[in-house]
BATOR-588787 format. One record per residue (C-alpha): residue in three letters; x, y, z. Coordinates in nm, 2 decimals, m for minus. Each point is the difference from the previous one (the first is absolute). Layout:
N
 code      X      Y      Z
  ALA      X      Y      Z
...
This chain:
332
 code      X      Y      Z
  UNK   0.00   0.00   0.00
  UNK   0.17   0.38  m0.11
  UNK  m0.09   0.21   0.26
  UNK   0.00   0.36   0.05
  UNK   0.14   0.11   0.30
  UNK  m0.34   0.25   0.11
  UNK  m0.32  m0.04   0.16
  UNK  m0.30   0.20  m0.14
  UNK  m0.36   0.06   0.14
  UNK  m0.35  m0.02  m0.16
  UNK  m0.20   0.22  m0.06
  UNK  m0.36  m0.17   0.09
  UNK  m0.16  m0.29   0.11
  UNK   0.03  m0.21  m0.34
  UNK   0.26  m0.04  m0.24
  UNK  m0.02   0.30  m0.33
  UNK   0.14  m0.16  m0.32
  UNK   0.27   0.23   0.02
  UNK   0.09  m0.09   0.29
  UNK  m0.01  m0.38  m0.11
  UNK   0.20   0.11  m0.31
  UNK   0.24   0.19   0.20
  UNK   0.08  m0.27   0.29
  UNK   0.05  m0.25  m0.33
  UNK   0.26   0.25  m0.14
  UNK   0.16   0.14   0.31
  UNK   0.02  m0.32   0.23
  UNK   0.01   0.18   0.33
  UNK   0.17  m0.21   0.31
  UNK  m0.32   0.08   0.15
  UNK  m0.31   0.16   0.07
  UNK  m0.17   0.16   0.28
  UNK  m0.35   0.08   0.11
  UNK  m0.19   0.29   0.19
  UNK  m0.33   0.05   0.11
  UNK  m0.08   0.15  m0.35
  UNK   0.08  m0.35  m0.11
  UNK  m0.22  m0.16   0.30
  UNK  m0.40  m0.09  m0.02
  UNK  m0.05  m0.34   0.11
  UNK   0.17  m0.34   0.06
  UNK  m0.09  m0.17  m0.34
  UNK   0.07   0.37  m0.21
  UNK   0.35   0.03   0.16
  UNK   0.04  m0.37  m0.09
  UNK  m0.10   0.06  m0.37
  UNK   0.24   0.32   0.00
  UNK   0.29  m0.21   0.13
  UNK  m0.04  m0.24  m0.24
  UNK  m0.06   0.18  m0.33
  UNK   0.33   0.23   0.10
  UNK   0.22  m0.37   0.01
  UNK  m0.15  m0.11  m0.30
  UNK   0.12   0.33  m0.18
  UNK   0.33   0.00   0.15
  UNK   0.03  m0.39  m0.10
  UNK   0.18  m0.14   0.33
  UNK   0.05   0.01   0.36
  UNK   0.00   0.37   0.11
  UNK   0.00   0.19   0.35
  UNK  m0.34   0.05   0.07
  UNK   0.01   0.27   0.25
  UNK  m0.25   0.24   0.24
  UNK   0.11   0.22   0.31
  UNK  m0.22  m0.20   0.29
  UNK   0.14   0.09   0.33
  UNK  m0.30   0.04   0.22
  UNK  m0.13   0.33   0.19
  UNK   0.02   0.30  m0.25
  UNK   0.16  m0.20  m0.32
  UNK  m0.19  m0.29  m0.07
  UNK  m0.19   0.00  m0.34
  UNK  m0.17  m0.29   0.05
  UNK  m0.31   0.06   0.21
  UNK  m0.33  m0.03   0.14
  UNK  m0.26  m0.10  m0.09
  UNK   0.22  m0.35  m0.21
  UNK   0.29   0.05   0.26
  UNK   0.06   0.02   0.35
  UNK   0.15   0.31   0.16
  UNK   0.32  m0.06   0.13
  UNK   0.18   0.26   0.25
  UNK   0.30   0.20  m0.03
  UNK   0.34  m0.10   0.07
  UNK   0.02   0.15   0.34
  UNK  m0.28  m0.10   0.13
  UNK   0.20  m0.38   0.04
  UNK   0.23   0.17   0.24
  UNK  m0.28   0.08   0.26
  UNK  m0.09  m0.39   0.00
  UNK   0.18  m0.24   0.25
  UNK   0.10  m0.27  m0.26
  UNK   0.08   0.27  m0.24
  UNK   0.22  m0.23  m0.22
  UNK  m0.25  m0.29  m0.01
  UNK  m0.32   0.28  m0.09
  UNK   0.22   0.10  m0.29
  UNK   0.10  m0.32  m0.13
  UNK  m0.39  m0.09  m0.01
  UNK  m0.12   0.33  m0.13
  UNK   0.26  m0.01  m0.29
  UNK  m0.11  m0.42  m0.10
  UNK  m0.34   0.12   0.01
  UNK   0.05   0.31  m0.21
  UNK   0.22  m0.29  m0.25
  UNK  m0.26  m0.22   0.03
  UNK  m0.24   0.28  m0.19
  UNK   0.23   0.15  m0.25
  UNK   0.14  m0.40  m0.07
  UNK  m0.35  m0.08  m0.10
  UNK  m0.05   0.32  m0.28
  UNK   0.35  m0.07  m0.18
  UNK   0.21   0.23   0.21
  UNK   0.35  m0.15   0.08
  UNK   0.18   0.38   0.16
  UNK  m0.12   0.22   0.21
  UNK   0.18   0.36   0.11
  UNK   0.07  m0.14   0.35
  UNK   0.13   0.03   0.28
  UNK   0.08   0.36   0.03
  UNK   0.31   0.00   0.23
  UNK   0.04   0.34   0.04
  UNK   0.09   0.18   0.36
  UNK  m0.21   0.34   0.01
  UNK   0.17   0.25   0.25
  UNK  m0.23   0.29   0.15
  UNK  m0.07   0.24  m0.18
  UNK   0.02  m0.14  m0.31
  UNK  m0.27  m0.01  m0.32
  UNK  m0.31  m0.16   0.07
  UNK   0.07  m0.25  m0.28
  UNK   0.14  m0.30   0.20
  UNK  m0.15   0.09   0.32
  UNK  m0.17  m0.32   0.09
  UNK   0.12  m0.20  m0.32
  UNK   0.28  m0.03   0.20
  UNK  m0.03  m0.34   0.24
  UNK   0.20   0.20   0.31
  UNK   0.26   0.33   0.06
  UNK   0.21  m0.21   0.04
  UNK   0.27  m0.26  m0.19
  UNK  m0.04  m0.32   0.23
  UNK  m0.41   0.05  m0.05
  UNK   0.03   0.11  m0.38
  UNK   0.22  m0.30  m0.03
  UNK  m0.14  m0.27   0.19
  UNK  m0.39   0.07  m0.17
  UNK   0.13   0.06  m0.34
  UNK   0.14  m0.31   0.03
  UNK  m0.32  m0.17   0.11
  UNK  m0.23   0.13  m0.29
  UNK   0.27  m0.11  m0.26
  UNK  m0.04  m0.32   0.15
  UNK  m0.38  m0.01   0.00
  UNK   0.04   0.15  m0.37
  UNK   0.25  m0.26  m0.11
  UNK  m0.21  m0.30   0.15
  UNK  m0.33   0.09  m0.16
  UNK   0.20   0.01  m0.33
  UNK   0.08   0.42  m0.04
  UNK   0.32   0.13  m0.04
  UNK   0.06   0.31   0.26
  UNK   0.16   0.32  m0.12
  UNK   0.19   0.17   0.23
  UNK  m0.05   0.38   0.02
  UNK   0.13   0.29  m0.01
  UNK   0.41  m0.13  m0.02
  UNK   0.19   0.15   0.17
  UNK  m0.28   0.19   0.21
  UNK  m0.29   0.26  m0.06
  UNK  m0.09   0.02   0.35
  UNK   0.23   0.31   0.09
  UNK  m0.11   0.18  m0.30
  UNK  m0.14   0.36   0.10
  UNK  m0.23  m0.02  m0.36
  UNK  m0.23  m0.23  m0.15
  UNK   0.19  m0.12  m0.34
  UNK  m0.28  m0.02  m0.21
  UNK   0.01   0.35   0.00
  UNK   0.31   0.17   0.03
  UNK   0.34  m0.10   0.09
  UNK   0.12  m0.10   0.35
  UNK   0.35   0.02   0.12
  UNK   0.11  m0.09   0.28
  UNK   0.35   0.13   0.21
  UNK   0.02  m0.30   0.30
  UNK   0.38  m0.07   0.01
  UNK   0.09  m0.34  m0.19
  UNK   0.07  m0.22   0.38
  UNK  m0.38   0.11   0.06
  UNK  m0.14  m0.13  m0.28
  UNK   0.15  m0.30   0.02
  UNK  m0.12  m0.09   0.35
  UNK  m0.28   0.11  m0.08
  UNK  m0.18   0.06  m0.30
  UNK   0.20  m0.26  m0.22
  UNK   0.02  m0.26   0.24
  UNK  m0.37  m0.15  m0.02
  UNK   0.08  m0.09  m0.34
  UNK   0.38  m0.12   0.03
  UNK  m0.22  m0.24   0.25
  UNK  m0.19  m0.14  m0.26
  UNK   0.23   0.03  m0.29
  UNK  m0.07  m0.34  m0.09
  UNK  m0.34   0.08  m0.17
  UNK  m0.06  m0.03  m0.34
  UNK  m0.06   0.36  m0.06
  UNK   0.00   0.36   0.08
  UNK  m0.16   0.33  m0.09
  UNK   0.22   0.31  m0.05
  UNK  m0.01   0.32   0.21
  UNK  m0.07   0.32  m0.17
  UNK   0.21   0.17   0.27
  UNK   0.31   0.19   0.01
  UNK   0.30  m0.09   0.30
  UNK   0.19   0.31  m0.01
  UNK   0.27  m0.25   0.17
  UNK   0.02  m0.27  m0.31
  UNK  m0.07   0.22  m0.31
  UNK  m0.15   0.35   0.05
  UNK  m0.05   0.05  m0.35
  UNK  m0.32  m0.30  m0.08
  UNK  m0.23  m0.17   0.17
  UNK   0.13  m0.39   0.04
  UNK  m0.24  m0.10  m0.28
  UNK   0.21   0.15  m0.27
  UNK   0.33   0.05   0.19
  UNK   0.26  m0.28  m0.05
  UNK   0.21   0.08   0.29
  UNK  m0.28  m0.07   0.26
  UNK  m0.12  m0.30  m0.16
  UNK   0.34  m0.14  m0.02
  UNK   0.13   0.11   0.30
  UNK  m0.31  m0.05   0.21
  UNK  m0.27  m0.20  m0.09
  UNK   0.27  m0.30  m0.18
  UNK   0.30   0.15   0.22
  UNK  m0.09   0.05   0.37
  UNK  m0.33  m0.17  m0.03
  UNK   0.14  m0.26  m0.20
  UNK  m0.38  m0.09  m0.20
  UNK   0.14  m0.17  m0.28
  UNK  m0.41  m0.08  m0.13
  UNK  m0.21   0.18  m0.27
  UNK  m0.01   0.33   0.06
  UNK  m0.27   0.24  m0.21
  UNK  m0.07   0.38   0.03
  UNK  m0.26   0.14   0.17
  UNK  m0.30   0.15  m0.20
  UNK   0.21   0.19  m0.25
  UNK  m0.28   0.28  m0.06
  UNK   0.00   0.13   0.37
  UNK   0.13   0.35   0.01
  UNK   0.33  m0.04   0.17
  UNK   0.14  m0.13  m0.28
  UNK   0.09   0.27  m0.24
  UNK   0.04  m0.02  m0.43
  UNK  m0.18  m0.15  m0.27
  UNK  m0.16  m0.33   0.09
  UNK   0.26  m0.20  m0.24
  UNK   0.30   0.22   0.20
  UNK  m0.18  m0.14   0.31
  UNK  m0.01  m0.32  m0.12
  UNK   0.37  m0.02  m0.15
  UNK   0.12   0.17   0.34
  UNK  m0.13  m0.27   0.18
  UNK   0.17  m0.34  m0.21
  UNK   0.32   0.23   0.01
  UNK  m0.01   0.03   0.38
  UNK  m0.05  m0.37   0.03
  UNK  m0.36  m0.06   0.03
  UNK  m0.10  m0.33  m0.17
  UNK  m0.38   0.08  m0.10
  UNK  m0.13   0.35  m0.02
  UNK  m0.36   0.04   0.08
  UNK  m0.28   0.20  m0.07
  UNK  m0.32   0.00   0.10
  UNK  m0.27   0.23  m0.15
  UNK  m0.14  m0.19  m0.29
  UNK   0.07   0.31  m0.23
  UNK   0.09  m0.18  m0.37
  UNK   0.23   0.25  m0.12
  UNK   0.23   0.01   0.32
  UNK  m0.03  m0.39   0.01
  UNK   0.13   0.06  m0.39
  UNK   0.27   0.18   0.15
  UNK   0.11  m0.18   0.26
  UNK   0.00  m0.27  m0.24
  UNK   0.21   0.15  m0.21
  UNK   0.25   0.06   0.22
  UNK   0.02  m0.30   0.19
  UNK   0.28  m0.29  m0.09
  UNK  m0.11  m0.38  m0.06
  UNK   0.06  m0.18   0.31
  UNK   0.33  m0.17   0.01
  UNK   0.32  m0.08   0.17
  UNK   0.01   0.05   0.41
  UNK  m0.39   0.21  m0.02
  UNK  m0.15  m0.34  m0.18
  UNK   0.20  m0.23   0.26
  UNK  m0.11   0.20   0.22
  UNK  m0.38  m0.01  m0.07
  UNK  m0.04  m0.37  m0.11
  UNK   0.11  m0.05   0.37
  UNK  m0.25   0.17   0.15
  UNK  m0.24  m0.17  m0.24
  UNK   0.12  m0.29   0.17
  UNK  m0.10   0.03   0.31
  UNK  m0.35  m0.02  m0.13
  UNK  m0.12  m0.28   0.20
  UNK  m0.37  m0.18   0.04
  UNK  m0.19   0.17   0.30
  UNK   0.06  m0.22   0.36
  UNK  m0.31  m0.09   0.20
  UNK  m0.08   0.25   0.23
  UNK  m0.29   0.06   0.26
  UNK  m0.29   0.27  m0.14
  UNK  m0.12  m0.01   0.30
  UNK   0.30   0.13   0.21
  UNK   0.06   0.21  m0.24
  UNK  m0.30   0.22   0.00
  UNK   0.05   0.02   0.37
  UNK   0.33   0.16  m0.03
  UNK  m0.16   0.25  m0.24
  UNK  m0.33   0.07   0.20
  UNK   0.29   0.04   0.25
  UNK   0.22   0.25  m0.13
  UNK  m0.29   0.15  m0.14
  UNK  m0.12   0.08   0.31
  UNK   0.36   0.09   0.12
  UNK   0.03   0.28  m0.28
  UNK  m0.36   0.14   0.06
């Protein structure tokens, strides 16, 4: 299979024909889905197919389900499931996440998913933008850490591949980056006890979602998505993740430049899939366009994440919707 090394959006809740004609032609690593994208079990299962059939092999099927505030899967077909922080508050916090997270598999296993954008792992500091808040599982690393670890498990035993996010941290970031640019001055020995850290715990995951933050410490001239010293020196360096690595939603307005700069900045810096996310044909065209095929250390890379794909394990419904009635009620 010849890959490109992007994932696009759609634009609706059915496959155009020129969206079928241009997943056929473009043969994007993967897709990903929004609520746009989202009416009802059996719909989301038609979408899912018709976009693999066009793209003519095994793909990323993607969607951003965290819980709490980012879940785009929802009532009245799906259960609501509660934030990341709300775990903390619980007194088998590890053990509510692990079931939360096989549950939440369990539903997106059954529509075609195989990825979700999960867990995040960053460590918000006070005062910081509102946009991690209670995404984040704890303030602090040993929390972040030790639940982000959980909810990959749940994830990976109910047959979804977690994403890590944001690498190397979002939670210190004074601005929400889908929206303007954050940078961020902590000294470097900070940063990594700190905001790194959660993710140099869990380095062995099979993937990770870019920060569109600037460390004035690493490389004060571009946020780590397109900079090649932070992603080298951090995120494979210090951090030492040596999985797929892809961009974070290269239309947010951090990120400055056309969207086929964007897109070239990001393989240049030493992200492995760029991503984008609005559905829009003719910056999908673009991204396209300026995305390589996937090859060499980025296809080794992503065929072993693909492998981790396993069948979903037996696991108890039952205990699991008393975790989330639980932490539900812990987040209320």
């Amino acid at each position: 299979m010849n890959w490109r090394a992007f994932i696009c959006g759609l634009s609706g809740p059915a496959l155009t024909s020129s969206e079928a004609d241009f997943l056929a032609a473009a043969r994007p690593a993967g897709i990903i889905l929004f609520a746009r994208n989202v009416q009802n079990p059996e719909q989301v299962r038609q979408l899912i197919d018709a976009a693999r059939d066009a793209a003519g092999g095994p793909m990323l099927i993607m969607v951003d389900q965290e819980g709490g505030r980012v879940q785009r899967l929802t009532a009245p077909h799906w259960p609501r499931y509660p934030a990341a922080r709300a775990f903390s508050r619980l007194p088998e916090a590890a053990d509510a996440a692990r079931l939360c997270a096989r549950m939440m598999a369990h539903d997106l296993h059954a529509l075609g998913f195989n990825t979700t954008a999960a867990p995040v792992l960053d460590v918000p500091v006070p005062g910081a933008d509102n946009i991690i808040g209670d995404r984040a599982y704890g303030e602090d690393v040993e929390t972040v850490g030790a639940l982000g670890g959980a909810v990959a498990e749940g994830l990976l035993a109910g047959g979804i591949l977690p994403v890590m996010k944001h690498i190397p941290g979002h939670g210190r970031a004074m601005a929400d980056s889908h929206l303007a640019l954050p940078v961020v001055h902590t000294p470097l020995e900070e940063l990594r006890a700190s905001d790194f850290a959660p993710f140099r715990a869990l380095r062995h995951l099979p993937m990770a979602m870019t920060a569109h933050v600037v460390f004035t410490a690493v490389d004060a001239s571009a946020p780590v998505t397109v900079s090649a010293k932070a992603i080298a020196e951090v995120i494979r360096g210090f951090i030492g993740f040596d999985g797929l690595l892809m961009s974070d939603d290269l239309s947010m307005r951090a990120l400055s430049g056309s969207l086929e700069e964007r897109t070239r900045g990001s393989f240049s810096a030493g992200c492995d899939l760029a991503l984008h996310c609005n559905g829009k044909m003719e910056e999908m065209a673009a991204v396209a366009a300026a995305s390589p095929p996937l090859a060499g250390v980025a296809l080794r890379r992503f065929e072993a994440a693909l492998a981790q794909l396993k069948e979903p394990q037996p696991f108890s419904r039952e205990q699991a919707e008393a975790a989330r009635t639980e932490a539900l009620a812990a987040s209320a």
